[in-house]
N, CA, C and O atoms as CSV, one atom per row, in Angstrom:
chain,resi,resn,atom,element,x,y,z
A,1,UNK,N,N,-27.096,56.985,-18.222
A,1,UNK,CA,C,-25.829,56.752,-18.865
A,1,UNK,C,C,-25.988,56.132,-20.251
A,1,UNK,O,O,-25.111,55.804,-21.050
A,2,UNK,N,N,-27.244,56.053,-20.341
A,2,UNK,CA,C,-27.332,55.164,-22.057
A,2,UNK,C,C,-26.822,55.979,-23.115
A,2,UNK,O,O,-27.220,57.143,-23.132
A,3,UNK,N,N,-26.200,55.690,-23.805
A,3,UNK,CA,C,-25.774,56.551,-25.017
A,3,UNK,C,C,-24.698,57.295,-24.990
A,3,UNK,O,O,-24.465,58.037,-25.944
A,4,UNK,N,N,-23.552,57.214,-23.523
A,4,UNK,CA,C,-22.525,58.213,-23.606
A,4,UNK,C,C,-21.491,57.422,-23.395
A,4,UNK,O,O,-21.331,56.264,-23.010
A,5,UNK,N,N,-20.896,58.208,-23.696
A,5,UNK,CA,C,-19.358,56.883,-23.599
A,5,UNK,C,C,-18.376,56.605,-22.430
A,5,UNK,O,O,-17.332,55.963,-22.546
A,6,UNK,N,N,-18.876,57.209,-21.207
A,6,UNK,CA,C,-18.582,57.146,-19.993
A,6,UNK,C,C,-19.507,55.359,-19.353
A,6,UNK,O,O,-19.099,54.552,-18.517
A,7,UNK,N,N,-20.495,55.344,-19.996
A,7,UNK,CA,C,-20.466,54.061,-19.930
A,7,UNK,C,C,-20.572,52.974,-19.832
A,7,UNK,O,O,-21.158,52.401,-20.751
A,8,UNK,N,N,-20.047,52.136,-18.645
A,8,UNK,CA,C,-19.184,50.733,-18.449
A,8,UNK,C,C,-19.699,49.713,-19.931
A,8,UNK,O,O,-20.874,49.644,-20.293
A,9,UNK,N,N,-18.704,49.091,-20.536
A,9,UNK,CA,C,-18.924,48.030,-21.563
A,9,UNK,C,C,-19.846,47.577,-21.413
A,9,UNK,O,O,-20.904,47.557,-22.043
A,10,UNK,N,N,-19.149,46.727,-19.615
A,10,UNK,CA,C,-19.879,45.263,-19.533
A,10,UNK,C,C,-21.514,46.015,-19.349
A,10,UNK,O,O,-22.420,45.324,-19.814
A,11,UNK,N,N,-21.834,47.040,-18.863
A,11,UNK,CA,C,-23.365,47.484,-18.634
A,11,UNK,C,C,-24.197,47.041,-20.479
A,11,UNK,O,O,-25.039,46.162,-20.663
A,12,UNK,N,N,-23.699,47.822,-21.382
A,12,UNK,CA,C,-23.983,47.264,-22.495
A,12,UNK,C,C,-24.211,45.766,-23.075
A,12,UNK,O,O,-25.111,45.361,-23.811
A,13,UNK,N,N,-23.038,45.027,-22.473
A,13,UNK,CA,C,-22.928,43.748,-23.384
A,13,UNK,C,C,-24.078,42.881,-22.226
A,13,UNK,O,O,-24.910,42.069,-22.631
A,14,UNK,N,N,-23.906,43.250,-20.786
A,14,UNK,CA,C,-24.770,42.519,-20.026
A,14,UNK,C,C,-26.752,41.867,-21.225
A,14,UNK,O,O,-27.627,42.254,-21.999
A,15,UNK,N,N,-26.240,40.726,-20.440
A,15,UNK,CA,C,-27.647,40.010,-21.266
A,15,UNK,C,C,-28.555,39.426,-20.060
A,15,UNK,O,O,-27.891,38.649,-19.374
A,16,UNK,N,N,-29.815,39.573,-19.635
A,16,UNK,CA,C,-30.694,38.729,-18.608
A,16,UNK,C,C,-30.918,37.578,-18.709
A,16,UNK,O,O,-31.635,37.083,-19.580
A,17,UNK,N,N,-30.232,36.873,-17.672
A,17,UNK,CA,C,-30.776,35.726,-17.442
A,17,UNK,C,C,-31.518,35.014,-16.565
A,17,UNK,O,O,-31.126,35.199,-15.413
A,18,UNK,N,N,-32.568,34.165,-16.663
A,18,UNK,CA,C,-33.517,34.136,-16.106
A,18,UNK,C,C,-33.394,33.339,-14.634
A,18,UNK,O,O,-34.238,33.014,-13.798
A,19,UNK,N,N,-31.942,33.183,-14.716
A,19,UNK,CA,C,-31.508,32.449,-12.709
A,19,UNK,C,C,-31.177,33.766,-11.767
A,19,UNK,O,O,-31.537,33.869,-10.595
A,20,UNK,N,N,-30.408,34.771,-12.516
A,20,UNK,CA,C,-30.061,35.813,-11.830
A,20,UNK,C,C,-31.285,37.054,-12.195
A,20,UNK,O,O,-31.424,37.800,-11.226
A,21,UNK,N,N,-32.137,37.399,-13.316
A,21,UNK,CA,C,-33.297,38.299,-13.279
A,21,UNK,C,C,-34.691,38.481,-13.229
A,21,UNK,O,O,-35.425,39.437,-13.476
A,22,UNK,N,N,-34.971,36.716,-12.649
A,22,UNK,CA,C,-36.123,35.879,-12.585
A,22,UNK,C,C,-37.029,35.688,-13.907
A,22,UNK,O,O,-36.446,35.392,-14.950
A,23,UNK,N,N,-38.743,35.880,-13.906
A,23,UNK,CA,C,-39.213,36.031,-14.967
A,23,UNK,C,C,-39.541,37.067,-15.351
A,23,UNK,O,O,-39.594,37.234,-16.569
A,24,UNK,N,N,-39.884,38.152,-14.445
A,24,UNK,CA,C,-40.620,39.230,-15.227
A,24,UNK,C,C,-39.739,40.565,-13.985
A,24,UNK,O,O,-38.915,40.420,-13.082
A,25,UNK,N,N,-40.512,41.890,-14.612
A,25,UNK,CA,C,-40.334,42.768,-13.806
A,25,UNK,C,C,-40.249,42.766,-12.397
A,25,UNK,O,O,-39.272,43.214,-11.797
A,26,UNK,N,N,-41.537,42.129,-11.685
A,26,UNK,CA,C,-41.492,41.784,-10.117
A,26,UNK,C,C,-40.345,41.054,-9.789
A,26,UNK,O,O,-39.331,41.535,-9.283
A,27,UNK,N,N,-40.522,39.914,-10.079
A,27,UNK,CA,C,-39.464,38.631,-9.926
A,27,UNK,C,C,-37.663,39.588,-10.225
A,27,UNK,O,O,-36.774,39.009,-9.601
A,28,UNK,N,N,-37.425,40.170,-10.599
A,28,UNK,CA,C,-36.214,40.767,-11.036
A,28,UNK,C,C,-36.317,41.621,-9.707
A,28,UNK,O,O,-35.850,41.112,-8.689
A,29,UNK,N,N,-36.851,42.789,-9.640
A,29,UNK,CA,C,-37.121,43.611,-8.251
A,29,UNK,C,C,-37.378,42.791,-7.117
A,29,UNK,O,O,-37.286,43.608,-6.200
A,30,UNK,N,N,-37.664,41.598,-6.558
A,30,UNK,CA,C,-37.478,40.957,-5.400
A,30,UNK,C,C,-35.999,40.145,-5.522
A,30,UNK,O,O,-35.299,39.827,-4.561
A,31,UNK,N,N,-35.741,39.924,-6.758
A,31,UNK,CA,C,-34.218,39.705,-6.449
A,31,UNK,C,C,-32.601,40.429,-6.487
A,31,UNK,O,O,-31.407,40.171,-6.335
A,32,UNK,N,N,-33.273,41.186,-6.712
A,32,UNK,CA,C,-32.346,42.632,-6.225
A,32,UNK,C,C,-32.378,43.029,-4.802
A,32,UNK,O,O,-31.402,43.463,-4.189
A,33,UNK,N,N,-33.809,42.818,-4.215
A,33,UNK,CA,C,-33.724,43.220,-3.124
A,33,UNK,C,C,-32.821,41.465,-2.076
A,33,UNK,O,O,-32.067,41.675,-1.125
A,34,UNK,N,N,-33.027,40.527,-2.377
A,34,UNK,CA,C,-32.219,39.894,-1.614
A,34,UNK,C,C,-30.887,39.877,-2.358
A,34,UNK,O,O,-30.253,38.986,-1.793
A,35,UNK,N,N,-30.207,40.336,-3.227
A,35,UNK,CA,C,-29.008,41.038,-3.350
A,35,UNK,C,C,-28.588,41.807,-1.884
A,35,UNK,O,O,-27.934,41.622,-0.858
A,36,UNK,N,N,-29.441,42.788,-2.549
A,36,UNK,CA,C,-28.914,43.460,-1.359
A,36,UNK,C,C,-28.779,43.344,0.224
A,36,UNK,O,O,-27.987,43.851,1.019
A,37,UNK,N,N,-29.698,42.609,0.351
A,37,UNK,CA,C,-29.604,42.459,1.668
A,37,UNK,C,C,-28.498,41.127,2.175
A,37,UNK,O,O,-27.933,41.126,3.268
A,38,UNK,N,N,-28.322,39.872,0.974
A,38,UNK,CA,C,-27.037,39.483,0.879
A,38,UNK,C,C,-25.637,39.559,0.856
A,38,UNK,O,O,-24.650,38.861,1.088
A,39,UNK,N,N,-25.913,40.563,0.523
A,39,UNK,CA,C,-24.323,41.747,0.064
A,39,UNK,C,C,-24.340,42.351,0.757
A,39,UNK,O,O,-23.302,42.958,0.492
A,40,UNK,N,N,-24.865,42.990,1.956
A,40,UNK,CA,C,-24.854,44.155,2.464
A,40,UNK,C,C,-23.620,44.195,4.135
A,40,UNK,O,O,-23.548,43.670,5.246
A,41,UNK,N,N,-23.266,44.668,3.724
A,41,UNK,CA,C,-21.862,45.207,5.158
A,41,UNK,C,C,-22.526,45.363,6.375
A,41,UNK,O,O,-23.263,46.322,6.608
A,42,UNK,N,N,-22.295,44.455,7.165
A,42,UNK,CA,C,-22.874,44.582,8.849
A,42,UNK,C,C,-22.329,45.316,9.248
A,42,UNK,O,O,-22.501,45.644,10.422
């Protein structure tokens, strides 16, 4: 979706921060995964 105007703003203006995307690549991908499994519909 980069570059078309379909979209979402906030996807653009979004900025990383390091409580919600940890430090690096790994650290971001293990906290997505307890996202999900936080969020997830029983």
């Amino acid at each position: 979706m980069f570059g078309m105007p379909e979209r979402p703003a906030v996807c653009s203006q979004f900025k990383a921060a390091e409580d919600v995307c940890g430090i690096d690549q790994a650290d971001a991908i293990r906290l997505i995964g307890w996202w999900e499994k936080a969020t997830a519909v029983a």
